[in-house]
Structures are given as C-alpha cells and as structure tokens.
BAMAR-559539 format. One record per residue (C-alpha): residue number from 1; residue in three letters; chain; x, y, z. Coordinates in steps of 0.05 Angstrom, whole numbers. Each point is the difference from the previous one (the first is absolute). Layout:
REM residues N
  pos  code  unit      c1      c2      c3
  NUM   ala     A       X       Y       Z
...
END
This chain:
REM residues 371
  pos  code  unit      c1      c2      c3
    1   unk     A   -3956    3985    2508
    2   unk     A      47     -62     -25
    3   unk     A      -4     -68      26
    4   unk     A      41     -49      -5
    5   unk     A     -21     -76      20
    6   unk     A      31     -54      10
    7   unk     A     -22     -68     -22
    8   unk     A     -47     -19     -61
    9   unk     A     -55     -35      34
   10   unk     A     -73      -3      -1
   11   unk     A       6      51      56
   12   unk     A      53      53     -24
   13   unk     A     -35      -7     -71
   14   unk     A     -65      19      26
   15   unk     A      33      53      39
   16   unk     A      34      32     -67
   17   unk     A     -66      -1     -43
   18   unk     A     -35      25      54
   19   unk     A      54      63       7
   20   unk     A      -1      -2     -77
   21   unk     A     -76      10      -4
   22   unk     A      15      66      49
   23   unk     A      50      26     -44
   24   unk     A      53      -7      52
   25   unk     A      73     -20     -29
   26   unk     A      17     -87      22
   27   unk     A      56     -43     -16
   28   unk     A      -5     -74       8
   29   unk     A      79     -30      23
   30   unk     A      -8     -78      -2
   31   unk     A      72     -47       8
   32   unk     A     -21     -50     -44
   33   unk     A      34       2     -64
   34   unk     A     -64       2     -35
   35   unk     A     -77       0       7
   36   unk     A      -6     -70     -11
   37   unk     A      61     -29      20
   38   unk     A     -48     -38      62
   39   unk     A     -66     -27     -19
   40   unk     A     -51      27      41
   41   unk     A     -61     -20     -26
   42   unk     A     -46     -37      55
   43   unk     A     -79      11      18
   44   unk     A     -18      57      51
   45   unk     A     -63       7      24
   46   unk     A     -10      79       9
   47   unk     A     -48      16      67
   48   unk     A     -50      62     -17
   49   unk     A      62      43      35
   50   unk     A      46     -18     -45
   51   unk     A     -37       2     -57
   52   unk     A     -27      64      12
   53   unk     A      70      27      16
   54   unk     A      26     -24     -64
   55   unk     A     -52      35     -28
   56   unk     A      20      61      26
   57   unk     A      69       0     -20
   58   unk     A     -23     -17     -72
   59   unk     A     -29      43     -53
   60   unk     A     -69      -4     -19
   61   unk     A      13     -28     -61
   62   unk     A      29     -62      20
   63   unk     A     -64     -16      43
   64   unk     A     -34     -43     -50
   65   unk     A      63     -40     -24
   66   unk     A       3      -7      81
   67   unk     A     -64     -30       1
   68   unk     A      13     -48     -60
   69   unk     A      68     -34      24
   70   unk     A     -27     -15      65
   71   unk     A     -45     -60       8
   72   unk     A     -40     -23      60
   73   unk     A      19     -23      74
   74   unk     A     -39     -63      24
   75   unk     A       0     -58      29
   76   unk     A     -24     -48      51
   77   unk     A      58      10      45
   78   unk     A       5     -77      22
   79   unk     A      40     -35      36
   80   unk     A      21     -74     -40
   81   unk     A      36     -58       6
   82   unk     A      49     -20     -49
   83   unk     A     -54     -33     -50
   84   unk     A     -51      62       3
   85   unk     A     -45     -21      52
   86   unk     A     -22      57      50
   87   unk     A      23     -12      60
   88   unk     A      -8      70      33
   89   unk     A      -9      75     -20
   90   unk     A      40      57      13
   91   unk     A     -54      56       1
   92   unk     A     -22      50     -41
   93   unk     A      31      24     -68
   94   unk     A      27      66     -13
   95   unk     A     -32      46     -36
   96   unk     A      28      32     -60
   97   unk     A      32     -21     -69
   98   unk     A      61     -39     -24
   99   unk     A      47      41     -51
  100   unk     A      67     -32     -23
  101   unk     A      65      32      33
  102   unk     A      39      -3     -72
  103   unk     A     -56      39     -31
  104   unk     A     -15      52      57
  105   unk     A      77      25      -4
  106   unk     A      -7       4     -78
  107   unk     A     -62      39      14
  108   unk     A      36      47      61
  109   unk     A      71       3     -49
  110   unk     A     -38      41     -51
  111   unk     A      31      63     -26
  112   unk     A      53       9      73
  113   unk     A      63      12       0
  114   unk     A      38     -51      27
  115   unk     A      67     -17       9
  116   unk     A      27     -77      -5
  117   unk     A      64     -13      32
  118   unk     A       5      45      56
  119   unk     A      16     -23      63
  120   unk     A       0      43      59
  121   unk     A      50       4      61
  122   unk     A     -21      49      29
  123   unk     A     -26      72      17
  124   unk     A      18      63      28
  125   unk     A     -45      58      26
  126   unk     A      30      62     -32
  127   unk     A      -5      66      42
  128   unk     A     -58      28     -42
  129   unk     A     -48     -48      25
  130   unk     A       8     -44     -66
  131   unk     A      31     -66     -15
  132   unk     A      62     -29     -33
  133   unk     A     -14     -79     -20
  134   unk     A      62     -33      -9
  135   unk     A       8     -60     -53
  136   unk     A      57     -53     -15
  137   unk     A      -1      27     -76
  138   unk     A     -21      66     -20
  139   unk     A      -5      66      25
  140   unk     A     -38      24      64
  141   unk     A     -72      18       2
  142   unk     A     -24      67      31
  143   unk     A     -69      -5      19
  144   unk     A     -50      39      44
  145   unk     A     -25     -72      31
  146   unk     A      32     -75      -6
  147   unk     A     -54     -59      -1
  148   unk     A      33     -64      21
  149   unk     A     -51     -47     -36
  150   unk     A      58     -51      -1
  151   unk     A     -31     -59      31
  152   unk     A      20     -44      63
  153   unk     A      78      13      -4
  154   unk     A      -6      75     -15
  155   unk     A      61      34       5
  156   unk     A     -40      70       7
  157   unk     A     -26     -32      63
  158   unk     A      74     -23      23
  159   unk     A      17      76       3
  160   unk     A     -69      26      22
  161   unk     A     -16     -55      55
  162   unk     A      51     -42       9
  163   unk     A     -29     -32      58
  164   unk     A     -58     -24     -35
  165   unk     A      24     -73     -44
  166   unk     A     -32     -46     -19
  167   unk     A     -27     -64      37
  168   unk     A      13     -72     -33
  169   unk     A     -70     -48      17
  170   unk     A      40     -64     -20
  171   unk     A     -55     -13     -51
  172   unk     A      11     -15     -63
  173   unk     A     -48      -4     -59
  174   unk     A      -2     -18     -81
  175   unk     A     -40      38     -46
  176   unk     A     -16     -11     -73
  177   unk     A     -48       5     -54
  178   unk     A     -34     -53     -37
  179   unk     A     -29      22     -72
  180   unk     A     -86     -14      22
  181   unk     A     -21     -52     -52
  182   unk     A     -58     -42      -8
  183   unk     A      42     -55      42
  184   unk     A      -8      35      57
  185   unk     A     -73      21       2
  186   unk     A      -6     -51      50
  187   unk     A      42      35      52
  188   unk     A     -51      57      16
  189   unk     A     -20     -17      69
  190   unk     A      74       1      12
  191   unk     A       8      77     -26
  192   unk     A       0      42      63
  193   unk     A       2     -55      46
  194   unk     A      56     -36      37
  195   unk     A      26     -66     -13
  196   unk     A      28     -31      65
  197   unk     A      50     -58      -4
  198   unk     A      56     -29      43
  199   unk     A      28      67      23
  200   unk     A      -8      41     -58
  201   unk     A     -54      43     -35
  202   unk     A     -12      12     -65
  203   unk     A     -47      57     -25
  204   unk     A     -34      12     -63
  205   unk     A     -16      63     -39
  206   unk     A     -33       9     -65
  207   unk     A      14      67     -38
  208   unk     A     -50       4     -51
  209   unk     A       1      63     -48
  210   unk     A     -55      36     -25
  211   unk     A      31      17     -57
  212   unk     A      75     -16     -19
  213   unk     A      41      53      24
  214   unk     A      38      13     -73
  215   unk     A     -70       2     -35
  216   unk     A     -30      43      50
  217   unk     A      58      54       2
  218   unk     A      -6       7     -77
  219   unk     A     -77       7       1
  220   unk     A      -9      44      60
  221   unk     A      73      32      11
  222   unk     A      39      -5     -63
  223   unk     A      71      44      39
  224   unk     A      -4     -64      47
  225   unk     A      42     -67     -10
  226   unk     A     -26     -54      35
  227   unk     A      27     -63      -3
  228   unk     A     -26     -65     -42
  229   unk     A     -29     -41      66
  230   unk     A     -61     -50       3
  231   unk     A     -39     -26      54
  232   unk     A      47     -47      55
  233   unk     A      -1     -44      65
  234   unk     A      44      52      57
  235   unk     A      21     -69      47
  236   unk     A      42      11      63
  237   unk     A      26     -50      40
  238   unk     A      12      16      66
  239   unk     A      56     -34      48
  240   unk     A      15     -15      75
  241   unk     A      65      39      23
  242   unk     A      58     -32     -31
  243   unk     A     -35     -35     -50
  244   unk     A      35      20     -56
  245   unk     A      52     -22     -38
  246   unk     A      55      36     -53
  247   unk     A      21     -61     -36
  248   unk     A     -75      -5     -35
  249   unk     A     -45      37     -51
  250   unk     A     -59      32      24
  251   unk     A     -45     -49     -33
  252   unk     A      45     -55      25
  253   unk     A      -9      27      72
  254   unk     A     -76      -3      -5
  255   unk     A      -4     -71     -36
  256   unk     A      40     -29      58
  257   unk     A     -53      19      49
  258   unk     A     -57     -16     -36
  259   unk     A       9     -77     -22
  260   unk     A     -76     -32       6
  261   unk     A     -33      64     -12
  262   unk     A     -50      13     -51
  263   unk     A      25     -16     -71
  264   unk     A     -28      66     -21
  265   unk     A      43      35      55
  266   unk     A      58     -24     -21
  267   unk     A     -10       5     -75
  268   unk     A     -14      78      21
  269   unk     A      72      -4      29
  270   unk     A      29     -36     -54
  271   unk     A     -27      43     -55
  272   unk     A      16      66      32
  273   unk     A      62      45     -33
  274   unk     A      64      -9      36
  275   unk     A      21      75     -19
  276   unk     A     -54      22      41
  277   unk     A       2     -34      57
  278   unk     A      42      17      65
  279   unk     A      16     -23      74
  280   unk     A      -7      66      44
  281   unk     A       6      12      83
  282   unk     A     -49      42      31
  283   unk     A      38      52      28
  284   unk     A     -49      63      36
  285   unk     A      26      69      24
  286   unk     A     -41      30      51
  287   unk     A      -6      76       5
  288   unk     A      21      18      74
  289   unk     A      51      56       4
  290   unk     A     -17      75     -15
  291   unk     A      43      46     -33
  292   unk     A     -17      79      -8
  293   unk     A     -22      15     -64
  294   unk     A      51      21     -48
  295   unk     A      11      -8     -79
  296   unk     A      -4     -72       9
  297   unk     A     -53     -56       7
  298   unk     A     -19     -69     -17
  299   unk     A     -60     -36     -33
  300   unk     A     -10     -70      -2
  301   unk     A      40     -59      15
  302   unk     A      49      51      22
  303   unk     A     -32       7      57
  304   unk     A     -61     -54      14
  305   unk     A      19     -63     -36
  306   unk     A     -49     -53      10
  307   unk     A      -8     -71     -10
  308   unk     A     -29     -20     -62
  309   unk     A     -56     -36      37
  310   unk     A     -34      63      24
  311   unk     A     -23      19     -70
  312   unk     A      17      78      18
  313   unk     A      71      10     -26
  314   unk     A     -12      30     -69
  315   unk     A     -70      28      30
  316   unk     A      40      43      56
  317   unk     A      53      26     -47
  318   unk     A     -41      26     -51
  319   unk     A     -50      34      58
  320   unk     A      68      35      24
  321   unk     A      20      25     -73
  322   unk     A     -70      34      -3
  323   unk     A       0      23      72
  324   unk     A      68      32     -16
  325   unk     A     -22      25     -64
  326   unk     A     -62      34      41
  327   unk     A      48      27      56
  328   unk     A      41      34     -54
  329   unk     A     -42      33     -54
  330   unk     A     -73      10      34
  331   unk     A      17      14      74
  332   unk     A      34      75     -11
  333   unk     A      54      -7      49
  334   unk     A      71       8       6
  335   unk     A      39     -60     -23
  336   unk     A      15     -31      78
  337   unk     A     -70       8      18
  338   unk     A     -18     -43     -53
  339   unk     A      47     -51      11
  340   unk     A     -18       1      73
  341   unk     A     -64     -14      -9
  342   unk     A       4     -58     -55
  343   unk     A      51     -26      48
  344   unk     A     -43      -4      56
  345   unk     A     -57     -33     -34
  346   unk     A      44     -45     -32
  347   unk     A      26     -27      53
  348   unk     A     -61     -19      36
  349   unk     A     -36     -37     -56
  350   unk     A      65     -30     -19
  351   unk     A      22     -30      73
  352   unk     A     -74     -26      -6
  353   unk     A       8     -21     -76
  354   unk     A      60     -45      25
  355   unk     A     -33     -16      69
  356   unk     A     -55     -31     -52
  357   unk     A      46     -41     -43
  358   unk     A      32     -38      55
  359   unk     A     -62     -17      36
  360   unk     A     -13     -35     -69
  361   unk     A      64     -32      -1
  362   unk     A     -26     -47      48
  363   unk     A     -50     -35     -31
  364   unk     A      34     -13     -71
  365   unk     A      59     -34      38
  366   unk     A     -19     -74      24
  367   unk     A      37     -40      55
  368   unk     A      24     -63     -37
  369   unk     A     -46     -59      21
  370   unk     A      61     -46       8
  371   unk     A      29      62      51
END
C-alpha cells in the first residue's frame, strides 16, 4: 500500500510515522516552500488521548525523549483583573502535559520523506480504485489512499466535500512567546488563568522543559534534531469581533489595550520576539456531510477545525492519525472498510471536538464594559 498525504502537520506527521512504524510506504506533500518557512512553535497541552495516540504513531524508542521535552500542565485556572487580583475562576484544569509545537514537528519530521513545495489542485479517482494527486509543479502522485491533512483551507477537502467550508467566528486573537526569566516569576498565578480587561482577554502559558529539547535528542535519540529552545511565557490576547487592526504589530495591538495594566504584563509584551508573534482568526470547519468511502479522506483541520480556546485542536488531530493508522494496518480489512470505519468515528468525536471549542469561545471573549 502507498499513501500519499497532504499537509505537514502535527496530524499528517503522526499519521506517516505511524504508517512508517507498520512498514507501509507514506509521502508527506506540504505547499510551503520549506519546513520552516512559518514559525510554528507555540505550547500545546496534550490530553491523555492525544498523548497516547502520539504514542502510538511513534516508535518505541522515541518514548523517553517524549517524556523529557514535555514538561508539566498546571495551574490555578483563575479568573484576574488586569493587576493579578482573582476576581473569578474558570474551573478545573486539564489534565495532561505541555510540549512545544516547534519541537513536536522536529520530533514527528524524523527520517520521512517529505516533499517541500508541492501544492496540490487537485485529484482524480483513477478506474483501478487508486488515486491521481494533482500539483501546480511536479508530476502526479499515484497512490492507493490520499490523506488531506492540509488544514482549514484544504484543497483535498474542496474536491472531496465541497460543501463543507469553513466558518469565520469574527474573533481575533495574538499569540506570542516571552523567553520565562526570573522577571517574571511573579506572574505564576496568572499561568493558566484568564486575565479579564476592557473587552479583551489575555491568557498565560508557561512551557517549561524537562530537559532542553537539543540536549535531550543527543543523549536519548542521537538520529533526532531538535531544536535549541528554552523555557517561555505562550501569551494570547484575545479580541472582540472586529477588534483588530492591519496597520499595527502584534505587540503593538496588545500594548494598546492594555495601558494601566500590570507593569509586569506589559514588560511580558514588550519583551516578547516580534518574529514569533502573529494576529490569527478563528476559523472552525464542522464535519457534517458524508461521502462513501473511497481512496480519499481527511484528518484534522481538514475536516474539524476548532477554535483555539477549546484546547482540543492538536489533541483531535493526532487521535485521528492513530485511529487511521489502526484502521489501516491492525483491522485486516479491505482498504474502504477501513476508511469507513475511521470515517465514521471521526466524525462523531470531531463534530463534538468542535462542538467543545466554541462552547469555550464564550467565556474567553468579554463584552467591553464601555459597550
């Protein structure tokens, strides 16, 4: 069997080392020019599901390092005003443990073929049962099964389901990363808690290693390259529905909104590194139509995008890659049985997964007290 997937995300990497591991042939197809052409290197915290599903796409051997590049996931999960005094809570905290996006797709590139550059337009089901992908440079790929793993605008899914695009929210929200220095020991109630201000919310997450990523690939995994990262501050800010604006830096956008906040907030701001910092829209997909199972499927934000303030975005994916993974080496059936029933399990827990994530939505947005 050869599969070919599209997209080189946490989810369509998991799904090719987990193929790998069974022997079975997988090409990775990613349009971006080159691995790290985006910077993509913000805290996740991985639920037991996830984890355990990345753990079954990986080999054995990588457990440990797993294990050392994570760190722990706690926190009071407060509610605060804009000077850190508690002013509410927001529940219980996730279980689970924080690893750094940047380092996990290191981890997941390791030893796969993949192939920079190509952008596909498009498929075609050839009369064998098999699969043409089509690219804008390069030649066609035969395959026995196409994985769109190519995110929120996935043009796999604009063939496959073409009435299934995704939904704008009208939020908007700034992330970036703080190095964690001494300075801001101070701000620990505030990691994994919510600071509340005039119609914006900014959230805190500290992604502490237990050991650095480079010096525990070379002790415990010396064919993995991980990169050089230390312990940071993950700080999202998010905003009311048109509250953005395309004239400012990041930073610049979250300074603006936080004048009279705590100095240490804003020297957390200020300090952060304007090449890794963005302004993003949450944008979902939700799974509704079903198509027969063919050579064909989807995983991820392909087909159950979900806001950000869920926590189950990364956490889903990576459960599909190793439900996929399962369907197609360990259940002994015919290739469309297989599909068919990853299909229909994915598509419950992901309608649910982005069900979730908006219900969250809610409570991170704040109604402007001057409103």
């Amino acid at each position: 069997m050869r599969v070919a997937i599209a997209g080189a995300g946490l989810g369509g990497l998991c799904l090719a080392q987990g193929l790998r591991r069974a022997g079975i042939e997988a090409d990775v197809y990613e349009r971006d020019p080159a691995i790290t052409a985006r910077f993509q290197g913000y805290r996740l915290v991985l639920s037991p599901t996830g984890s355990a599903a990345l753990r079954g796409c990986l080999p054995q051997r990588w457990h440990p390092l797993l294990d050392a590049i994570t760190g722990d996931a706690y926190g009071e999960r407060l509610v605060l005003d804009p000077w850190l005094n508690k002013i509410g809570e927001l529940g219980p905290g996730r279980t689970g443990t924080v690893i750094d996006r940047h380092v996990l797709r290191h981890l997941l590139l390791t030893g796969l073929a993949v192939h920079t550059g190509a952008t596909l337009t498009g498929y075609d089901v050839l009369d064998d049962g098999r699969v043409e992908a089509r690219f804008a440079h390069g030649d066609p790929v035969v395959a026995d099964l196409l994985v769109g793993a190519d995110g929120v605008g996935s043009a796999v899914r604009a063939v496959l389901s073409p009435q299934t695009t995704p939904t704008d929210t009208g939020v908007r929200f700034v992330i970036g990363r703080t190095p964690l220095t001494e300075h801001f020991a101070g701000l620990e109630r505030a990691f994994g808690s919510k600071i509340a201000g005039d119609g914006v919310s900014l959230l805190l997450g500290a992604m502490r290693f237990r050991t650095p990523p480079k010096e525990a690939a070379e002790e415990l995994a010396p064919e993995v390259v991980l990169p050089d990262v230390r312990d940071y501050v993950r700080w999202a800010m998010i905003l009311p529905p048109d509250g953005s604006r395309g004239d400012v830096t990041p930073q610049e956008t979250v300074l603006s909104r936080i004048e009279g906040w705590h100095p240490d907030l804003r020297a957390l701001i200020e300090q952060s590194d304007p090449d890794n910092s963005t302004l993003l829209s949450i944008r979902v997909v939700e799974p509704r139509e079903h198509w027969a199972p063919g050579p064909v499927t989807l995983l991820g934000d392909a087909i159950h995008a979900t806001s950000p303030t869920g926590g189950n975005g990364a956490n889903t994916a990576l459960r599909d890659a190793d439900l996929l993974r399962h369907c197609l080496t360990e259940g002994r059936r015919d290739l469309l049985g297989a599909i068919g029933d990853y299909e229909r399990q994915m598509f419950e827990y992901g309608a649910e997964a982005v069900r979730q994530s908006l219900d969250a939505l809610t409570a991170f947005v704040p109604q402007s007290e001057s409103a």
